[in-house]
MARPA-582439 format. One record per residue: residue number from 1; residue in one letter; y, z, x of N, C-alpha, C, O in turn. Coordinates in steps of 0.001 Angstrom, whole numbers, plus 500000, padded with zeros to 6 digits. Example, Ala and Ser with C-alpha at 12.3 -4.5 7.8 and 13.67 -1.06 7.14 Angstrom:
// residues 2
[1; 'A'; [494310; 507800; 513190]; [495500; 507800; 512300]; [496700; 507800; 513200]; [496681; 508465; 514236]]
[2; 'S'; [497750; 507080; 512850]; [498940; 507140; 513670]; [500030; 507870; 512900]; [501138; 508039; 513409]]
//
This chain:
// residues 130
[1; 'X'; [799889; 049522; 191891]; [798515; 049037; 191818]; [798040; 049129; 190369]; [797980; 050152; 189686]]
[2; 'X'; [797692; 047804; 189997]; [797171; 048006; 188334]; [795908; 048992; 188472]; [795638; 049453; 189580]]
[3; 'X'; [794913; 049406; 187015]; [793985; 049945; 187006]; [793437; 048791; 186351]; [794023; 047866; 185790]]
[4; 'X'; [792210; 049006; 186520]; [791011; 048324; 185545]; [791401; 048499; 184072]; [791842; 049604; 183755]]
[5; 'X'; [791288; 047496; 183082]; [791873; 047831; 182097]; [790673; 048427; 181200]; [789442; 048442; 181203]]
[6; 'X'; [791564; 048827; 180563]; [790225; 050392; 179635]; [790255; 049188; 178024]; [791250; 048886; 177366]]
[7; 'X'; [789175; 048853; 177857]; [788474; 048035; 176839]; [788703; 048702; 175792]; [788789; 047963; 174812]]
[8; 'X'; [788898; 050236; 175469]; [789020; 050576; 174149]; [790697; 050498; 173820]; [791030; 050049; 172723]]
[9; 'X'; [791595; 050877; 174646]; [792612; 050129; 174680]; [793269; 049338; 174327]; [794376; 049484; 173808]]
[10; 'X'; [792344; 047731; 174684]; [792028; 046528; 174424]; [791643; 046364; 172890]; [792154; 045718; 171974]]
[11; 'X'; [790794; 047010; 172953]; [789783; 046694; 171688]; [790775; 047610; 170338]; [791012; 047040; 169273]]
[12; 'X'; [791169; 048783; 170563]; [791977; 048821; 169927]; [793178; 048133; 169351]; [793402; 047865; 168170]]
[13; 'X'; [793806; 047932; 170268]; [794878; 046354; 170379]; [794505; 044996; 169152]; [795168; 044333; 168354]]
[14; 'X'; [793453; 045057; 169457]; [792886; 043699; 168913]; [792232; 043745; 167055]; [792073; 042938; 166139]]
[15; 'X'; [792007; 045377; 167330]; [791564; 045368; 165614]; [792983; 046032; 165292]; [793201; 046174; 164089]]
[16; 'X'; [793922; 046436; 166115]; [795284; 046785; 164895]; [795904; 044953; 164252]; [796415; 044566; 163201]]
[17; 'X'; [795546; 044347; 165399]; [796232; 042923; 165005]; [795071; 042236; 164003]; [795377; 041530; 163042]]
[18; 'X'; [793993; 042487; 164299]; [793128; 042073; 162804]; [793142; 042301; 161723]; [792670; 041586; 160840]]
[19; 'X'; [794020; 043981; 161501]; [794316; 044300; 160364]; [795480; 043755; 159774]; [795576; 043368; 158609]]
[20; 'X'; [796364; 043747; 160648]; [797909; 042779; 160607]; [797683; 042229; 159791]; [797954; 042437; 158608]]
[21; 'X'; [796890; 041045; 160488]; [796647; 039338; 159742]; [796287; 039817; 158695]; [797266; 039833; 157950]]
[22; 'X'; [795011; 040415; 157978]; [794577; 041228; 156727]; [795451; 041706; 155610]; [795294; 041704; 154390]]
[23; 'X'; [796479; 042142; 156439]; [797721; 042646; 155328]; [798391; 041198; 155209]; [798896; 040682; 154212]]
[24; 'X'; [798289; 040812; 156189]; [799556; 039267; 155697]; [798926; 038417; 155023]; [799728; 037707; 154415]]
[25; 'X'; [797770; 038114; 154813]; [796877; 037210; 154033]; [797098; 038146; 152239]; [797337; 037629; 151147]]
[26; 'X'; [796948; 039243; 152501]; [796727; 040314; 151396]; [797969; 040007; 150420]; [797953; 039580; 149265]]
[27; 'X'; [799098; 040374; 151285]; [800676; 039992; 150527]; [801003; 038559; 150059]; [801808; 038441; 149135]]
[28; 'X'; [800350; 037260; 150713]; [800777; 036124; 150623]; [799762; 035543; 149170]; [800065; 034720; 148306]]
[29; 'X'; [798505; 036341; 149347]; [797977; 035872; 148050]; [798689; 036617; 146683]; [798644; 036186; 145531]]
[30; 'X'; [799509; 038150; 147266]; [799747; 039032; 146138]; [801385; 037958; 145425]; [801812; 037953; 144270]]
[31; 'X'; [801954; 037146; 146720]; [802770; 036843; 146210]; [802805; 035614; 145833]; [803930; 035155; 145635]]
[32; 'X'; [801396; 034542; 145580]; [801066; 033494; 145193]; [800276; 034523; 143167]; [800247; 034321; 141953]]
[33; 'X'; [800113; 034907; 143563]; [800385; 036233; 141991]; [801186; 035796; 141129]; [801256; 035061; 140144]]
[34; 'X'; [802034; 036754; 142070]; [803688; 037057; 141340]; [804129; 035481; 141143]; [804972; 035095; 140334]]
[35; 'X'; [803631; 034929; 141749]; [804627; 033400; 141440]; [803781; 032505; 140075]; [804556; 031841; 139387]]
[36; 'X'; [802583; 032462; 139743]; [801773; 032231; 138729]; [802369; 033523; 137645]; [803164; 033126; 136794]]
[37; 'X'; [802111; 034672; 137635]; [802907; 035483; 136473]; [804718; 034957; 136075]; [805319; 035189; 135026]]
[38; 'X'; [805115; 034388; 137011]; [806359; 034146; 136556]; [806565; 033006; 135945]; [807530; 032625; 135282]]
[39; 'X'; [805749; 032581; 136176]; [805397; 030875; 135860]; [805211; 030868; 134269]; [805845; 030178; 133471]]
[40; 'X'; [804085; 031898; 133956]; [803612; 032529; 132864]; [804618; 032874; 131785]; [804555; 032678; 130572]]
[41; 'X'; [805576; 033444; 132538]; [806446; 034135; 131914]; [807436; 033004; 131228]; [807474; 032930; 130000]]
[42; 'X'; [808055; 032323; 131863]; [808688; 031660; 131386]; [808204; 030797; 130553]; [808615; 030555; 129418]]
[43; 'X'; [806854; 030075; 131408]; [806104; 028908; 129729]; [806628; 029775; 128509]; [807066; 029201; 127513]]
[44; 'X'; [806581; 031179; 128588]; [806272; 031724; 127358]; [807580; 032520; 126667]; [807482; 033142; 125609]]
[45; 'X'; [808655; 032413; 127339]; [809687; 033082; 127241]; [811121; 031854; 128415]; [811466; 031692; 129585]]
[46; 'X'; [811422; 031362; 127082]; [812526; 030811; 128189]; [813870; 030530; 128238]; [814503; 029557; 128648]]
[47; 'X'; [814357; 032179; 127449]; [815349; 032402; 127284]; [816178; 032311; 128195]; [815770; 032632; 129311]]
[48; 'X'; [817708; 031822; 128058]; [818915; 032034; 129375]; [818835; 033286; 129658]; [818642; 033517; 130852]]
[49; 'X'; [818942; 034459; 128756]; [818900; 035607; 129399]; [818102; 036032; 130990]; [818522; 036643; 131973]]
[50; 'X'; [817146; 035563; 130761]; [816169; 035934; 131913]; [816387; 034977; 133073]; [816037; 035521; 134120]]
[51; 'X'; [816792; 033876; 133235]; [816969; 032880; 134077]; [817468; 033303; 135545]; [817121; 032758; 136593]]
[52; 'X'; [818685; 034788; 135358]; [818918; 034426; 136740]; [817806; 035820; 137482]; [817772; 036102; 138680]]
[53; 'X'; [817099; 036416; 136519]; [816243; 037345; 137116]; [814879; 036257; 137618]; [814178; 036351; 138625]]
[54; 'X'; [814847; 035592; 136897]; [813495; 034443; 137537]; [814025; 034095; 138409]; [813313; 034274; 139397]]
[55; 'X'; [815462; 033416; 138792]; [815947; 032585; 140371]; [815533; 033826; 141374]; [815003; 033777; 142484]]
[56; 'X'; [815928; 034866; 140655]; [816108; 036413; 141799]; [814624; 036175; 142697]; [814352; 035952; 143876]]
[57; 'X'; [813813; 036366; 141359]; [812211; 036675; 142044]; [811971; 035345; 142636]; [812057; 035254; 143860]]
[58; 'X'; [811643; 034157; 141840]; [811510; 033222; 142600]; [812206; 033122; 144564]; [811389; 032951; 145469]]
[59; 'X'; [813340; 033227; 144793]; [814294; 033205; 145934]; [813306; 034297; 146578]; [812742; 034128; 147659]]
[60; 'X'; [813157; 035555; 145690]; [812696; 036529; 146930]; [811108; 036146; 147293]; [810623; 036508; 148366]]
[61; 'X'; [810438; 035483; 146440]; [809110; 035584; 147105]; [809472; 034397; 148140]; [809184; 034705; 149297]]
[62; 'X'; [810103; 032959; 147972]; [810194; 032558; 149030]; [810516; 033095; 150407]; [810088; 032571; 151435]]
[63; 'X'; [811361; 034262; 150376]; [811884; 034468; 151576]; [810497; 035666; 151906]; [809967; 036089; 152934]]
[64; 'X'; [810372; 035812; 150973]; [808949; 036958; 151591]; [807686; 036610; 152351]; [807110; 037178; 153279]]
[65; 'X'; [807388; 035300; 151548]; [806610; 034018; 152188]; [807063; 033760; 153462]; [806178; 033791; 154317]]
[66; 'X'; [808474; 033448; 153944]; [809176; 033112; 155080]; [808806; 033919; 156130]; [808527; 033567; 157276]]
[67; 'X'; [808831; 035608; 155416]; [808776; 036485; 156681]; [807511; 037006; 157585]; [807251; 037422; 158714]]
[68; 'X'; [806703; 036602; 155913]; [805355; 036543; 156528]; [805038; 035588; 157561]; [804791; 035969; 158705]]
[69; 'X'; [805030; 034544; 157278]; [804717; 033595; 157988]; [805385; 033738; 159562]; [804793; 033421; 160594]]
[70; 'X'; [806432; 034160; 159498]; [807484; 034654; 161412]; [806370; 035777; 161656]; [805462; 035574; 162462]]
[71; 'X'; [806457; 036824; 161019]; [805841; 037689; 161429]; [804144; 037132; 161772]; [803734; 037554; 162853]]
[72; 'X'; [803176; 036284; 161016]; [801914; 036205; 161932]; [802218; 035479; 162640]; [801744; 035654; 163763]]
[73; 'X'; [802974; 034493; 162495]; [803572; 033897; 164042]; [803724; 034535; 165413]; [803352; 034037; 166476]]
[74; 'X'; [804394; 035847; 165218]; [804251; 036428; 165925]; [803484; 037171; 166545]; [803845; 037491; 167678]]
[75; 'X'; [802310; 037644; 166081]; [801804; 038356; 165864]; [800759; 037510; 167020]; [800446; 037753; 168185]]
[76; 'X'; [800438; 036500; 166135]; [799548; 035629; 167032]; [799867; 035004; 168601]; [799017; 034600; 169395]]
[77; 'X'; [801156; 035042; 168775]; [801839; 035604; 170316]; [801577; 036403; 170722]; [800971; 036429; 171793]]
[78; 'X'; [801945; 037548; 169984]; [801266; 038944; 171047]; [799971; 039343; 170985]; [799596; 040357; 171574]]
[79; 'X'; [799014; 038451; 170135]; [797809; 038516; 170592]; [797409; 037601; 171702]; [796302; 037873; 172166]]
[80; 'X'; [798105; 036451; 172320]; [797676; 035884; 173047]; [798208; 036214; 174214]; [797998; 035534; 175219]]
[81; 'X'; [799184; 037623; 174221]; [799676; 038408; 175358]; [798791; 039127; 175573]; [798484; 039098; 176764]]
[82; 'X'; [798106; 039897; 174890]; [797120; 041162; 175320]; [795627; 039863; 176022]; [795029; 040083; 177075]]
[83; 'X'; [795375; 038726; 175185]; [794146; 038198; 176150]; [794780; 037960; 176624]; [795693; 037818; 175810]]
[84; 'X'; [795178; 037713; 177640]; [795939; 037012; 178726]; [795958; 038394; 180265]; [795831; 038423; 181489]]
[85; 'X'; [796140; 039080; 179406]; [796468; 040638; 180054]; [795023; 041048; 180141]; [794683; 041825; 181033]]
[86; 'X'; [794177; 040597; 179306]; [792833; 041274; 179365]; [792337; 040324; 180329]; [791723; 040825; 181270]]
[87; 'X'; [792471; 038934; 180315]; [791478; 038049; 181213]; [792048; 038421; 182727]; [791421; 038094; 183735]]
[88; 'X'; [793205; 039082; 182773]; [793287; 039194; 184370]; [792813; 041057; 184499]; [793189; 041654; 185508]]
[89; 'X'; [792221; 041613; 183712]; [791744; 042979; 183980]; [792637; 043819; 184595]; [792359; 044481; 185595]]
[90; 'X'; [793998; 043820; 183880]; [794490; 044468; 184210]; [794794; 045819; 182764]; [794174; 045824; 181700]]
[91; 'X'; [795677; 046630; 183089]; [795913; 047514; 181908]; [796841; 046993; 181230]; [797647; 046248; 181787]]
[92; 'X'; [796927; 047274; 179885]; [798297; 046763; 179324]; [799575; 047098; 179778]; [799890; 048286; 179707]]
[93; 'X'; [800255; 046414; 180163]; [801474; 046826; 180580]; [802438; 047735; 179646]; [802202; 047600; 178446]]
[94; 'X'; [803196; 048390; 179886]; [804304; 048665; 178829]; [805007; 048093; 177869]; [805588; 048380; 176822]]
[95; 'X'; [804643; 046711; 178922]; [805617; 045746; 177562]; [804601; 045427; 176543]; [804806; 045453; 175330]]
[96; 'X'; [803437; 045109; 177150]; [802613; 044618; 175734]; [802285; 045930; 174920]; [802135; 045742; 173712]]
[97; 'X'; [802147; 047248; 175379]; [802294; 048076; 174264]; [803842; 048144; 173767]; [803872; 048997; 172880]]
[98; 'X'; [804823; 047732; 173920]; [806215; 048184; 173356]; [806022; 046539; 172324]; [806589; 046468; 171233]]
[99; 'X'; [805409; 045676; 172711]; [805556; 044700; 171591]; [804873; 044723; 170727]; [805199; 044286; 169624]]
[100; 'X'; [803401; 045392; 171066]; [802504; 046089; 169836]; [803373; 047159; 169093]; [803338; 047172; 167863]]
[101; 'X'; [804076; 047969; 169706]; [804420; 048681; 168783]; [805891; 048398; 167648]; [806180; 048975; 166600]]
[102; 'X'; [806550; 047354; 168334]; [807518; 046350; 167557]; [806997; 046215; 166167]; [807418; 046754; 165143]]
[103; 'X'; [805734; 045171; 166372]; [804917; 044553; 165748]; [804447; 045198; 164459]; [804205; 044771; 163330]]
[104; 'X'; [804418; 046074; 164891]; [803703; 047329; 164209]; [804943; 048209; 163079]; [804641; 048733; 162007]]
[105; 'X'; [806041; 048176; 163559]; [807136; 048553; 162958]; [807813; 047316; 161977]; [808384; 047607; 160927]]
[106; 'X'; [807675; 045891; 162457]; [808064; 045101; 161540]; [807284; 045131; 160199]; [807872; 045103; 159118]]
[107; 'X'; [805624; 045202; 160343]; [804829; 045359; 159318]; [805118; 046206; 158497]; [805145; 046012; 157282]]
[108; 'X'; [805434; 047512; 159207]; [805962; 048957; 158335]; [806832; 048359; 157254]; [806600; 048167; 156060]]
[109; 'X'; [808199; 048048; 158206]; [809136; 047567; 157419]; [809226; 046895; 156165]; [809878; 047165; 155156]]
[110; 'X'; [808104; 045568; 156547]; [808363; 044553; 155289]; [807463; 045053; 154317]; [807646; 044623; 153178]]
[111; 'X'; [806093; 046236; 154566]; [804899; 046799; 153393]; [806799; 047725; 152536]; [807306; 047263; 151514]]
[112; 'X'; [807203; 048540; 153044]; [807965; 049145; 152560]; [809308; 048103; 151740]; [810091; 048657; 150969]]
[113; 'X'; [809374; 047187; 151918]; [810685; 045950; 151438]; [809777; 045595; 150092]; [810214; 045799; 148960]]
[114; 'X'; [808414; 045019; 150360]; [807833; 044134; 149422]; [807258; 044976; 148430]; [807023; 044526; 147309]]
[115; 'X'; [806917; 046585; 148845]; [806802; 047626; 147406]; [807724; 047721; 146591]; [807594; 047630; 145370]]
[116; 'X'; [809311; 048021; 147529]; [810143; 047657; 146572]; [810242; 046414; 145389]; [810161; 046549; 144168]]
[117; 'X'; [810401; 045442; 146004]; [809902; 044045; 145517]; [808949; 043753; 144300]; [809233; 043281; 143199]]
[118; 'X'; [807657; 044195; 144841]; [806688; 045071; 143677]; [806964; 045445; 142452]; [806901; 044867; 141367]]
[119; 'X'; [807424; 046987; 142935]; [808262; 047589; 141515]; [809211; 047119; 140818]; [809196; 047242; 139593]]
[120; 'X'; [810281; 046452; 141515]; [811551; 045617; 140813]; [810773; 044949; 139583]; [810875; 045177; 138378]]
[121; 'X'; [809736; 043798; 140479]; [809225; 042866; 139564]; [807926; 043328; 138368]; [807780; 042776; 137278]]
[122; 'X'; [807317; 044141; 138750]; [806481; 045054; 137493]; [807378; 045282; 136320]; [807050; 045113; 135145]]
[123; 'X'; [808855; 045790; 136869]; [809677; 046559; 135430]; [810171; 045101; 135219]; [810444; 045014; 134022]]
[124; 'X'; [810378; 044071; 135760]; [810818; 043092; 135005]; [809690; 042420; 134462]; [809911; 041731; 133466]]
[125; 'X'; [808696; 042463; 134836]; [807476; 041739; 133694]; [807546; 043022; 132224]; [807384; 042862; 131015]]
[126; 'X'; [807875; 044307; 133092]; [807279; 044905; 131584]; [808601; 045493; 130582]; [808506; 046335; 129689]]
[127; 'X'; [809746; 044825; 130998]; [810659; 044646; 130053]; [811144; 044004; 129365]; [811822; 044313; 128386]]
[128; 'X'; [810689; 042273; 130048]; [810171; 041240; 129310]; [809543; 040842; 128004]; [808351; 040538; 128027]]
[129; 'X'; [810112; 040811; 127019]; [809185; 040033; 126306]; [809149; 038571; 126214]; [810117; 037828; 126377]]
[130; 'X'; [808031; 038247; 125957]; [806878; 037181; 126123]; [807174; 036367; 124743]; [806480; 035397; 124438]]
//
């Protein structure tokens, strides 16, 4: 027998995935950034030396872009699992908390990939000369 579903629950649910989107908007502008600084870089420096560290960064923000984009993809699925779950008043099931908490671990993952990412590319702007 389901229970009545508990709204803070819910409501919790719904502002962890608001923050989600928040971080993925956050990274996609940080890495529309990084792609104008590199841009920068080279107008101003466009030595062979540096060329295959620009393909590097260039390649990785695309694919970082890529993952973002799967990931609110997703994201925006399992938000339309929890309303779905909420319009029939029921509790969240296990699965929709085990996919919140997926969800929640992919984010971990890629904040922890793209710091790396971060730092790589900081020491290559600031070993750069211009």
């Amino acid at each position: 027998m389901h229970n009545m579903i508990s709204s803070n629950s819910i409501s919790e649910l719904h502002s962890e995935h608001d923050e989600w989107q928040n971080k993925i908007k956050f990274y996609k502008g940080e890495l529309s950034q990084f792609n104008t600084r590199l841009s920068d870089l080279v107008s101003k420096n466009s030595s062979p030396e540096i060329l295959p560290s620009v393909e590097h960064f260039q390649n990785q923000f695309i694919r970082q872009r890529e993952v973002l984009d799967i990931m609110r993809h997703d994201m925006k699925q399992h938000e339309n699992a929890i309303e779905e779950k909420e319009s029939e008043k029921v509790s969240p099931e296990d699965k929709i908390v085990k996919a919140h908490s997926v969800q929640q671990e992919k984010l971990d993952q890629f904040e922890k990939l793209f710091q790396e990412l971060r730092n790589e590319f900081h020491l290559f702007l600031n070993k750069t000369p211009l």
